[in-house]
N, C-alpha and C positions, 0 to 999 in steps of 0.2 A: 504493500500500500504506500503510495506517497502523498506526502503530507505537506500542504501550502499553507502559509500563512499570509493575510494581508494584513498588513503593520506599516503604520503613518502616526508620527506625535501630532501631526497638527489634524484639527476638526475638520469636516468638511471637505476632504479629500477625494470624497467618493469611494471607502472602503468598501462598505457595505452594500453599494451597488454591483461595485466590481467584483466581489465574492458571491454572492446570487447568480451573477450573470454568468461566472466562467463555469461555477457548476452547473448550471443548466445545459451552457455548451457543448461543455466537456461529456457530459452526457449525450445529447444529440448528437454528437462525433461522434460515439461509439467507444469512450474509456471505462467503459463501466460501470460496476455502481457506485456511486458519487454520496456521498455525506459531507453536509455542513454544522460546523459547531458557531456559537455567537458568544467570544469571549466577552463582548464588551458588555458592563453593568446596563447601557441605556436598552440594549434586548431589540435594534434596527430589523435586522435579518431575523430575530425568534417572528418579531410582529407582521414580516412579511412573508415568513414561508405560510407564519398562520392561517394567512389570507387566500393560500395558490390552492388549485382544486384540484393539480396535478401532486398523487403522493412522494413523489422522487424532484429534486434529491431529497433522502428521506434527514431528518434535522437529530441531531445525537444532543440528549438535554445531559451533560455532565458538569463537574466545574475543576477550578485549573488545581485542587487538589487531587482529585482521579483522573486528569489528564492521560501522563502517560498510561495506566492501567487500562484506562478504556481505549486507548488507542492501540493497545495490543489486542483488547477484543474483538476492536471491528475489523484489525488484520486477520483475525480467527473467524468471522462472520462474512468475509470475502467482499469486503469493503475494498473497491479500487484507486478511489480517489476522495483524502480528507480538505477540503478547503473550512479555515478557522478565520473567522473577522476578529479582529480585538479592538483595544482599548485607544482611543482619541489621546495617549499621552502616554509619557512615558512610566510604567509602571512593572512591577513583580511578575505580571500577568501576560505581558508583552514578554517579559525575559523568558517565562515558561513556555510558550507558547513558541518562542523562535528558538529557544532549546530543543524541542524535537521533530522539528520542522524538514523538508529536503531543500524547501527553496522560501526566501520571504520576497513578495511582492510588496513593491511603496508606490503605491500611488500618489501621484503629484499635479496639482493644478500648475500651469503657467504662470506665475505672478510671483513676481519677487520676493514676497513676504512667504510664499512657501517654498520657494527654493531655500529662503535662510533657513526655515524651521526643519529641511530632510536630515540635517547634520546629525542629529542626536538619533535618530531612527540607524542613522548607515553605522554610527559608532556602536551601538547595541548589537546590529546582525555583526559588524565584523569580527568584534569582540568573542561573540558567541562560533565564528567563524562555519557562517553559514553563507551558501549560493544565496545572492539576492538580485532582482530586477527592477528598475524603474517602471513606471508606466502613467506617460503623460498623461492626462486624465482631465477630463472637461474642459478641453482645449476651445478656442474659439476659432472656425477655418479660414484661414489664409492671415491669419492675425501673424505678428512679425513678431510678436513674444512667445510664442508655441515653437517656432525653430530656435530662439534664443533660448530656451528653456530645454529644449534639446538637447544643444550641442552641449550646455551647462550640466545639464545629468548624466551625460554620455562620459562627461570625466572624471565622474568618479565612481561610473559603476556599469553594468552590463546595463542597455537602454531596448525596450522590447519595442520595432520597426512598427509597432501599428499604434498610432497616437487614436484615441479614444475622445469624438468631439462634445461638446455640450448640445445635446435638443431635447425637445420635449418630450420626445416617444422614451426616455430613458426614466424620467419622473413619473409620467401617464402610467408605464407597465409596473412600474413597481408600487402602487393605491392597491393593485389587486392582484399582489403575489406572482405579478408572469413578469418576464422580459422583452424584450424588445425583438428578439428573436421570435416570440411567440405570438406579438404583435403582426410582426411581418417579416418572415424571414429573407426578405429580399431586400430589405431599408438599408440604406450608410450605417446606420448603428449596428444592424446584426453584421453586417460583413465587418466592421470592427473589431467587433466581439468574438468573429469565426478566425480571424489571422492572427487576433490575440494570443486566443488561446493553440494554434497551431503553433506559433513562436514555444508558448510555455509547457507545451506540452514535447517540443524538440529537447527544448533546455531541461525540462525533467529525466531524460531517457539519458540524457551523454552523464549527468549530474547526479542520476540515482547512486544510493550508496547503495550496499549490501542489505536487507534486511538483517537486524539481530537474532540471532536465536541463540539458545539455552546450553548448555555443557553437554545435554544429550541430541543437540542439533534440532529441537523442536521449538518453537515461537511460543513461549512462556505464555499460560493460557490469562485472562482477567477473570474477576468475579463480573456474576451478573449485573451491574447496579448502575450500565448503560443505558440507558430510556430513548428509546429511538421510537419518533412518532410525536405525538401534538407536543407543542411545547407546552410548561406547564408557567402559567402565567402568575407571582405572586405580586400580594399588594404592596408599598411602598412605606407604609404605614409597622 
C-alpha cells in the first residue's frame, strides 16, 4: 500500500480539495482500492465524503495515535492506495502523518505570501527525509505569477508538470461530495486532475520503498479498531 500525505502550514491551500480529488482519480485510473483519512481537527474531507453517494473511496475514521497500527491493517484489508489530508499548520500530527508517508504533497497557491509560508512544510518532510512534491494549486490562467511561482518551487523541490487552475466546477463539486471529474469528465479541471495524478502516480512506482514486514516475513497484523464507512461526527461542545 502507498501512502500520501497532503501537508501545507499555510490555510487555504486547497488541501482538502486536492486529497478528495486524486483519490477519486486514482481510483477511476484503475489503482485500486483507495482510502482517505482526514487528519485535520476542522473534519473538511470527513464532511464531504459524508455528503458523496458514491461508497469509494471508502473514509478510514482513526486518529494519529493508531495511525501507524491501522495502517498496517488496511495493508492486511488490501487497501491500494492511503491518501491523508492534515492539519492547516505546523503540528505533532503533521510530523506523524509525514513519518509514514511514501511521498508528501504541498500544495501551493501562487502568491507571495504563500511561497514564504512553504519553508517550514519543506523543513519538516526533509527532516523526516521523505519524497515530497509541489503542486501549484489555484493558479489563475495565463497570470504571470503562476510561472513565477513555478520556476520558484521548482528550486527547491520536485515541481508536478500539471498546474491545477482556480474555477468554479472545483467548489460546485465539492457542496455535494463529487469532483469535478464526476461533474464532467471532459472539463480543464478533470484533465488537470487526470495528469496530476499520472505524474504522482509515476513518482510513487520509481519512489516506492519496500513494504515492512515482520522477523517471520509477514506484515504485522493491527487490531480491529479501524472504522471504515460513515464518519462519525462529534459535537464541539
Amino acid at each position: 500500500m502507498r501512502v500520501v500525505a497532503v501537508a501545507s502550514q499555510k490555510g487555504g491551500s486547497g488541501k482538502t480539495t486536492l486529497a478528495g480529488h486524486i483519490a477519486v482519480q486514482a481510483e477511476r485510473a484503475g489503482a485500486g482500492s483507495v482510502a482517505l483519512i482526514d487528519a485535520d481537527p476542522q473534519g473538511s474531507l470527513a464532511d464531504w465524503w459524508n455528503e458523496r453517494e458514491q461508497p469509494t473511496p471508502v473514509f478510514v475514521h482513526t486518529s494519529t495515535q493508531r495511525l501507524e497500527q491501522d495502517i498496517e491493517q488496511l495493508r492486511d484489508l488490501g487497501i491500494d492506495l492511503l491518501i491523508v489530508d492534515t492539519p492547516p499548520a505546523i503540528t505533532s500530527t503533521i510530523s506523524d502523518v509525514i513519518r509514514v508517508a511514501d511521498m508528501v504533497l504541498i500544495p501551493t497557491r501562487p502568491s507571495p505570501h504563500d511561497l514564504r509560508s512553504v519553508g517550514r512544510t519543506v523543513e519538516l518532510v526533509e527532516a523526516l527525509d521523505k519524497p515530497l512534491v509541489f503542486v501549484v494549486n489555484g493558479a489563475t490562467p495565463r497570470a504571470r505569477i503562476t510561472s513565477e511561482a513555478a520556476i520558484a518551487l521548482s528550486q527547491h523541490g520536485t515541481l508536478a508538470p500539471s498546474i491545477i487552475h482556480q474555477r468554479v466546477d472545483f467548489a460546485a463539486s465539492m457542496i455535494d461530495g463529487r469532483t469535478v471529474m464526476e461533474l464532467s469528465d471532459t472539463s480543464r479541471s478533470a484533465e488537470e486532475i487526470a495528469k496530476l495524478w499520472e505524474y504522482i502516480k509515476g513518482r510513487l512506482e520509481r519512489n516506492m520503498r519496500a513494504t515492512p514486514v515482520g522477523a517471520d516475513g509477514t506484515i504485522k497484523a493491527a487490531n480491529d479498531s479501524t472504522e471504515i464507512g460513515h464518519v462519525q461526527r462529534q459535537d464541539s461542545n
